[in-house]
C-alpha positions as CSV (number, residue, x, y, z in Angstrom):
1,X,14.8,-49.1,-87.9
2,X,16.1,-47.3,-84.8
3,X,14.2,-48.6,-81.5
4,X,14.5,-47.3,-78.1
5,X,15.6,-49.0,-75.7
6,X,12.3,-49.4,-73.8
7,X,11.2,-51.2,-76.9
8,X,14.1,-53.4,-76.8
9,X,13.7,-54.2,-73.6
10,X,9.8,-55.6,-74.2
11,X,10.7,-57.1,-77.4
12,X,13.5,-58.9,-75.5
13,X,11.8,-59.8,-72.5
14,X,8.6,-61.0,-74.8
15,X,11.2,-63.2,-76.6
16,X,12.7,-64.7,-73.5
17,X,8.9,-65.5,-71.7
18,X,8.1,-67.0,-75.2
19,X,10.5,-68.8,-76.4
20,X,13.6,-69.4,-74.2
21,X,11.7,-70.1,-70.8
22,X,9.2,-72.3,-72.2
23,X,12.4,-74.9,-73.4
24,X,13.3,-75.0,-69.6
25,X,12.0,-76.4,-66.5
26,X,12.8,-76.7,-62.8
27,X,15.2,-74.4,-61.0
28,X,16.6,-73.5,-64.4
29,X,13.2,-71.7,-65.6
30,X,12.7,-69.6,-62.8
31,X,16.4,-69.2,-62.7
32,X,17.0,-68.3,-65.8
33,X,13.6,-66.4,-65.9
34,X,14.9,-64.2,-62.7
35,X,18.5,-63.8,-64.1
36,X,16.9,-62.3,-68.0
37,X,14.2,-60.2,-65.9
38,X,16.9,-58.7,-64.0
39,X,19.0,-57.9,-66.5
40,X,16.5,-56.7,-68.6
41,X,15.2,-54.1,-66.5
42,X,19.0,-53.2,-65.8
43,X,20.0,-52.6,-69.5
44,X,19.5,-48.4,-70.1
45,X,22.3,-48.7,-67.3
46,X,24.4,-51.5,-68.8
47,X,24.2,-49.8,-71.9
48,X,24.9,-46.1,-70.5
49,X,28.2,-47.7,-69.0
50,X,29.2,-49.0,-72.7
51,X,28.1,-46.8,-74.8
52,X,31.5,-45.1,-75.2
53,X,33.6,-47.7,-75.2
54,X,35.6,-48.0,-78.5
55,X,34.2,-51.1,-79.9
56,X,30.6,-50.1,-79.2
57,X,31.1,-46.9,-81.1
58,X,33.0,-48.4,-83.8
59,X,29.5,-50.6,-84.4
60,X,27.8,-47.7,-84.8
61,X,24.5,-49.4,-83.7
62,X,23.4,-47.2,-80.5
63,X,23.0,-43.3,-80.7
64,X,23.3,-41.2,-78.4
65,X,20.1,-40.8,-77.1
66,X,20.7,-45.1,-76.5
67,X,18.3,-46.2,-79.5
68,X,19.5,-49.2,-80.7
69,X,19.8,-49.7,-85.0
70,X,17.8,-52.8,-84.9
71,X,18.2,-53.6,-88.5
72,X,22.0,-52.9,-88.7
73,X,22.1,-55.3,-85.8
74,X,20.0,-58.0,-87.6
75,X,21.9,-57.6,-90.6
76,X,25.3,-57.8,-89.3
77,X,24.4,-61.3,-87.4
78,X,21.9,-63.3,-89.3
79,X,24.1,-64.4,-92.0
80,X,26.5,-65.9,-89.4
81,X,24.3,-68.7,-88.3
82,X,25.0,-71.9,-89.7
83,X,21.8,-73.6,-91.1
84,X,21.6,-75.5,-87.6
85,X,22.3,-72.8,-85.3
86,X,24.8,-71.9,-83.2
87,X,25.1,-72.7,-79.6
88,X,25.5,-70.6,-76.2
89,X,26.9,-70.9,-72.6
90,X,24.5,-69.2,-70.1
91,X,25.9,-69.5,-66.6
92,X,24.1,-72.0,-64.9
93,X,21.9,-73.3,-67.7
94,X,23.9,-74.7,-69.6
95,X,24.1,-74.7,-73.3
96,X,21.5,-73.1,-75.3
97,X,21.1,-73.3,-79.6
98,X,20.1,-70.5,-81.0
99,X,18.5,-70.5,-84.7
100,X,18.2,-68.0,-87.6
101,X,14.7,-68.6,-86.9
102,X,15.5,-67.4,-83.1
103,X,17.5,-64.1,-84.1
104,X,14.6,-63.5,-86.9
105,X,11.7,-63.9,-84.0
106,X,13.7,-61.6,-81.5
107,X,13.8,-58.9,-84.3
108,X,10.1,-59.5,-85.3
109,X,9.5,-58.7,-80.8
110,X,11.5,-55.8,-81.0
111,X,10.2,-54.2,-84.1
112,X,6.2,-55.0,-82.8
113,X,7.7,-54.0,-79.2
C-alpha cells in the first residue's frame, strides 16, 4: 500500500500521542511531544530535500509524487527486531525500546490514517 504523505503524517503523529508520549512525563512529554509535532508537520519538506538522494532512491520506497510504500517499508524492518525490541537514542529523552508490536501498531495508524 502506497500512502501519502498527509496520511503518514496522522498515522505517525496518532502513534506518537498514543503510544510514545503516554510512556513519558515531565519536561520530556511536552518536550518530546513539541519536538515529534514539529517535525511532523515539517516532513513533505524533509522528505522533498531527500528524496533524490542516492540511498533514498535506491529504497525505492517514496515516488515521485512523495507517497510513501508503506508495506515495502514494514516489510523490509519488521523482521529485524529481536523478540525484545530494539532500543533508540532520542536527543534529550533518552533511550527509547521499540517493539515488533510498536513497528506493527505504527503501520496499523498509517494504513487507518
Amino acid at each position: 500500500m502506497k500512502a501519502n504523505i498527509q496520511k503518514v503524517q496522522v498515522g505517525l503523529a496518532n502513534f506518537i500521542d498514543k503510544e510514545m508520549v503516554n510512556h513519558l512525563d515531565g519536561w520530556q512529554k511536552i518536550g518530546f511531544g513539541a519536538a515529534s509535532a514539529l517535525i511532523i508537520k515539517n516532513l513533505p519538506n524533509t522528505i522533498n530535500a531527500y528524496m533524490k538522494h542516492p540511498v533514498v532512491v535506491a529504497f525505492g520506497i517514496i515516488d515521485k509524487d512523495q507517497n510513501v510504500d508503506i508495506d515495502a517499508l514494514h516489510d523490509a524492518i519488521i523482521d529485524h527486531f529481536g523478540s525484545e525490541g530494539e532500543y533508540i537514542n532520542i536527543p534529550m529523552i533518552g533511550r527509547f525500546k521499540i517493539s515488533k508490536q510498536d513497528v506493527e501498531l505504527l503501520y496499523k495508524y498509517i494504513k487507518e490514517a
